[in-house]
C-alpha positions in Angstrom: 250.2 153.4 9.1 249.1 154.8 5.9 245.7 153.4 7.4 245.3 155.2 10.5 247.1 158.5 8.3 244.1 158.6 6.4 241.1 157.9 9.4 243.0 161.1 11.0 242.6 163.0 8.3 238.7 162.5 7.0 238.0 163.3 11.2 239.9 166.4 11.2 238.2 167.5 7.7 234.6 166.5 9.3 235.2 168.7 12.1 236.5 171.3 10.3 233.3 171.0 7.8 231.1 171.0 11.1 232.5 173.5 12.7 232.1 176.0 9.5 228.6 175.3 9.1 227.7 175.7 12.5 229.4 178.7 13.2 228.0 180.0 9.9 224.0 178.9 10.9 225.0 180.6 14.7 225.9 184.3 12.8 223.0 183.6 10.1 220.4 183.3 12.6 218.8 186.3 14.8 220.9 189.4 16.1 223.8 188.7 18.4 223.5 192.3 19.6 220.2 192.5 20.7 221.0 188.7 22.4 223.9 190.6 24.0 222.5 194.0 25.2 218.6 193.4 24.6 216.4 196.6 23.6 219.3 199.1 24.0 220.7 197.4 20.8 218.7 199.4 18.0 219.0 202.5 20.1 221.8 204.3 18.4 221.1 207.5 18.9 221.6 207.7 22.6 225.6 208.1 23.2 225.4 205.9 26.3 223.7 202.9 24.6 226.3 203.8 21.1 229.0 203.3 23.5 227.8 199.8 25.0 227.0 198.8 21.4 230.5 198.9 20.2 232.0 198.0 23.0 230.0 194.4 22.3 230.9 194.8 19.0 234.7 194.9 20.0 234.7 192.2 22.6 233.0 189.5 20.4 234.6 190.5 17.1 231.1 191.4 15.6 232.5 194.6 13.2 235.2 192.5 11.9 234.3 190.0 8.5 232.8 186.6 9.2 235.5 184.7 7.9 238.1 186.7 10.2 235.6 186.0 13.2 235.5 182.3 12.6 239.3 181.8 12.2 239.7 183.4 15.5 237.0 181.7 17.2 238.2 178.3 15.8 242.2 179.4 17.1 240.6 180.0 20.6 238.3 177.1 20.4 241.5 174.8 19.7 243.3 176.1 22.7 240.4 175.3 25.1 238.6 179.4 25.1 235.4 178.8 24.4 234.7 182.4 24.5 232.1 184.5 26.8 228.8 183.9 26.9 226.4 186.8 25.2 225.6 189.1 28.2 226.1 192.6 28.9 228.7 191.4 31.1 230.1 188.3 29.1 230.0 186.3 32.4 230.9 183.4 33.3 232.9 182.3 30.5 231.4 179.1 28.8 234.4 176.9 29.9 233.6 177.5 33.0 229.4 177.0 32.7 230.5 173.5 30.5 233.2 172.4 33.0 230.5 172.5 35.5 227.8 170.7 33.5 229.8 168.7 31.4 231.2 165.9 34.3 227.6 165.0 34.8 226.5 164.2 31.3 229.5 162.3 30.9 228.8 160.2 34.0 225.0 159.9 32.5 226.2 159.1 29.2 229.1 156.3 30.4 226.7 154.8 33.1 223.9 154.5 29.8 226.8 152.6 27.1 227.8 150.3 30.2 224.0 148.9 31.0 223.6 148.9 27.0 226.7 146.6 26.9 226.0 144.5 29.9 222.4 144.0 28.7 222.7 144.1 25.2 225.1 141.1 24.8 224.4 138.7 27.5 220.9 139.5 26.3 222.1 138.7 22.4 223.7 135.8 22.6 221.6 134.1 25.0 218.6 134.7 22.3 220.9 133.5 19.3 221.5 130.2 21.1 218.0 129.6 21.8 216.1 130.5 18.5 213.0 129.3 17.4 211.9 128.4 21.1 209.4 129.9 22.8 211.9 132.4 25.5 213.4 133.7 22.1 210.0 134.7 20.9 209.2 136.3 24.2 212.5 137.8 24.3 212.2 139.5 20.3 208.7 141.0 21.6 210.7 142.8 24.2 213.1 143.9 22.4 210.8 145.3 19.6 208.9 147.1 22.4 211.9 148.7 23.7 212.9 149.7 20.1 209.4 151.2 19.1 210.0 152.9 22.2 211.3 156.7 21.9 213.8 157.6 24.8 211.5 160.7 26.1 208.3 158.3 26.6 210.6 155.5 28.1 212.0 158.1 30.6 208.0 158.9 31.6 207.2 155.3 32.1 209.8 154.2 34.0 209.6 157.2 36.2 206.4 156.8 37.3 206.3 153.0 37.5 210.1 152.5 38.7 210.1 156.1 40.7 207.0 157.1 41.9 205.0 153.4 42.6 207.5 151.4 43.1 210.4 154.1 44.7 212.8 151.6 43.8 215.4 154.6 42.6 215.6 158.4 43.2 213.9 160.6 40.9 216.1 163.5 41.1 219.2 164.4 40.9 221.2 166.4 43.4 224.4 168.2 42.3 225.6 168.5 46.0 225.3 165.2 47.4 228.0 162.9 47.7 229.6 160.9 44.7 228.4 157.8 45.5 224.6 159.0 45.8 224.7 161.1 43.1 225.9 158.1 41.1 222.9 156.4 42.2 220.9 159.2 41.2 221.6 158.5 37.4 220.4 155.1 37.7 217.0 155.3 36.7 217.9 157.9 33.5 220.6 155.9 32.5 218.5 152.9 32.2 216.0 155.3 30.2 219.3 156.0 27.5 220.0 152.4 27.6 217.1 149.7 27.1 216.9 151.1 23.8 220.0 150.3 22.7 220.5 147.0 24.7 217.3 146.0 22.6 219.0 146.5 19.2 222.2 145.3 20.3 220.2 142.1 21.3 218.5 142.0 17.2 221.7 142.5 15.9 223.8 139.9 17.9 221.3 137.3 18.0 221.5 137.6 14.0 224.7 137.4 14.2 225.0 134.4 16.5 222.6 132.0 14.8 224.9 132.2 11.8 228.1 131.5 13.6 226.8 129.1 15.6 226.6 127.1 12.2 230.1 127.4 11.3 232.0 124.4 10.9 234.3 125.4 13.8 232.2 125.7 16.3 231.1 122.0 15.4 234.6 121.3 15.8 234.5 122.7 19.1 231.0 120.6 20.0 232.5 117.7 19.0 235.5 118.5 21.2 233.0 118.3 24.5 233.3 122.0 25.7 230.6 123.6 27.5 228.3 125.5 26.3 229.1 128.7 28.0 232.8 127.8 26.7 231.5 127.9 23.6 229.4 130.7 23.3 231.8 133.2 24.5 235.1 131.9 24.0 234.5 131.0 20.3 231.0 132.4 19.0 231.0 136.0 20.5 233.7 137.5 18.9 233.1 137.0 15.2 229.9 138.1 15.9 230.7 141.4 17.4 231.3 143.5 14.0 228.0 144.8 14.2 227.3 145.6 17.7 230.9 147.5 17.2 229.2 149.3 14.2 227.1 150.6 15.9 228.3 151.1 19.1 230.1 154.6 17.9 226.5 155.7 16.7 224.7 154.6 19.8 227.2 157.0 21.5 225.7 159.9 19.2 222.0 158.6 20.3 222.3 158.7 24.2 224.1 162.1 24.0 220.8 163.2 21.6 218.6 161.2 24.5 220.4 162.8 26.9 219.3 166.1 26.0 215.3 165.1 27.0 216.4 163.2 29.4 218.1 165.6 31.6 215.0 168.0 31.4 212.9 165.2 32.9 214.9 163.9 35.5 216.2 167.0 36.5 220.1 166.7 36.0 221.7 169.9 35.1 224.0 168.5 32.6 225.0 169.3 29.0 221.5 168.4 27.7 219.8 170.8 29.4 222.4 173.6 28.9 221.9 173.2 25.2 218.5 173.3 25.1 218.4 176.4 27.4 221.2 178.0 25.0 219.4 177.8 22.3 216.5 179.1 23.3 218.1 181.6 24.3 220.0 182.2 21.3 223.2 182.2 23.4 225.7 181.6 20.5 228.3 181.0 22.5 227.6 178.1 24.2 225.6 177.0 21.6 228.9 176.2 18.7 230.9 174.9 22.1 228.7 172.8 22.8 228.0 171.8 19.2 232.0 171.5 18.4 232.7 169.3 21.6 229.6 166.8 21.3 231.0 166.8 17.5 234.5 165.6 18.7 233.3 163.4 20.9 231.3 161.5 18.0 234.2 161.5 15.9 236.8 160.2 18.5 234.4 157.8 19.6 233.9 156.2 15.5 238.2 156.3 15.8 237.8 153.9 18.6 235.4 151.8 16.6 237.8 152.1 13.4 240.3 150.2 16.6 238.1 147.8 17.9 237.6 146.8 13.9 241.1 146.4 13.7 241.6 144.4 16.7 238.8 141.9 16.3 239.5 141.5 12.4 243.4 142.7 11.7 242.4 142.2 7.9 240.7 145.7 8.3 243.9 147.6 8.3 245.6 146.4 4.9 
């Protein structure tokens, strides 16, 4: 318990350290007025304009001291009010521009862990049970390609070999057809987030494999007459999982940071692309929302890994 007590606590203090920088950075950096109310905002002279200019002011706390602005903004972030976006209107509110874009990235993101899993292991321990033959030297060149790969110039290549020669899978993504074709639609990108990681799951495992193969119970188990396959993934797979689980929680943080170029190419108007458009448009906002949930989202999913440790080793927890 005092275990757990403790992962709990070093989250909640590295999302509270997070969320102060960033929302110190977003009031450091340009003029939220003039984002808000564009050239009228210097123009304090005419009474019209004065009037719009603290009206802003009022609505997104901008006369009051930063630390007063970023308590309140953190006690409605808490409570799910994300705040307005910066526009002379303050519409739509960002919970609603997220809750429309944020479904899709997730989908993207999900589909891209699940084809790194189903490659990446199969792929790892088929490699650690055939090293030093000749498919295990084919197979590290592949993966090292994949890996020297960078997830923007993956996406290119695969959508003009798999998309535009081939037309083996839709290039674009349509947010009003129906589930089941927009699921298909993510394919191709997710594969783009994924052959990446699948690659250095494959280094990692097959390292891992090789050296329990070795091990004086899975000797025991040869000599017992199980299969093969038996062997490999009943007995050899799981003490070699600790670090595919490692970095499982940090691949997470890479295909939301892939997703952001991916979106753009593919055309999916997801999370990615919202943040990149918010921060060129210096829409604060959206910008620390965004920030504070893919933040959570990295954190919660490391907590799952702390579990995962836990289960696969119980020793972890004392």
């Amino acid at each position: 318990m005092r275990f757990w007590g403790l992962r709990v606590g070093m989250l909640i203090a590295l999302l509270l350290a997070v969320s102060m920088l960033t929302f110190g950075a977003m009031n450091l950096l340009g003029d939220p007025l003039f984002n808000i109310l564009g050239p009228i905002a210097g123009d304090t002279e005419n009474p019209e304009n004065l009037a719009k200019i603290e009206a802003a002011k009022e609505q997104f706390y901008l006369d009051r001291p930063l630390p007063e602005r970023y308590v309140r903004w953190l006690g409605d972030f808490v409570t799910g009010d994300f705040g307005v976006r910066f526009s002379a209107s303050g519409q739509p509110p960002v919970s609603e521009v997220i809750a429309e874009r944020l479904p899709r990235t997730l989908a993207l993101s999900g589909m891209a862990m699940a084809f790194t899993l189903a490659i990446g292991i199969p792929w790892g321990v088929w490699s650690g049970s055939t090293f030093k033959k000749g498919l295990d030297r084919l197979s590290t060149g592949v993966a090292f390609f994949f890996i020297s790969m960078p997830n923007f110039a993956l996406a290119v290549v695969l959508y003009y070999l798999v998309g535009l020669r081939l037309g083996w899978l839709p290039l674009r993504f349509d947010a009003g057809d129906p589930f089941w074709q927009r699921m298909h639609q993510l394919v191709l990108p997710a594969l783009c987030l994924a052959l990446t990681g699948s690659a250095v799951y494959q280094r990692l495992l097959r390292t891992d494999m090789i050296t329990t193969l070795q091990e004086d119970f899975i000797l025991m188990a040869r000599a017992k007459g199980l299969s093969r396959r038996h062997i490999l993934f009943r007995h050899a797979l799981r003490p070699s999982l600790f670090s595919v689980v490692t970095l499982f929680g940090i691949n997470a943080g890479a295909v939301f940071g892939g997703a952001l170029i991916v979106e753009l190419i593919f055309g999916i108007p997801g999370i990615g692309s919202l943040f990149v458009e918010s921060i060129f448009r210096e829409d604060f906002p959206v910008v620390l929302a965004l920030a504070m949930i893919l933040t959570t989202g990295f954190v919660v999913m490391n907590f799952v890994v702390d579990i995962l440790y836990s289960v696969i080793d119980p020793r972890v927890r004392q």
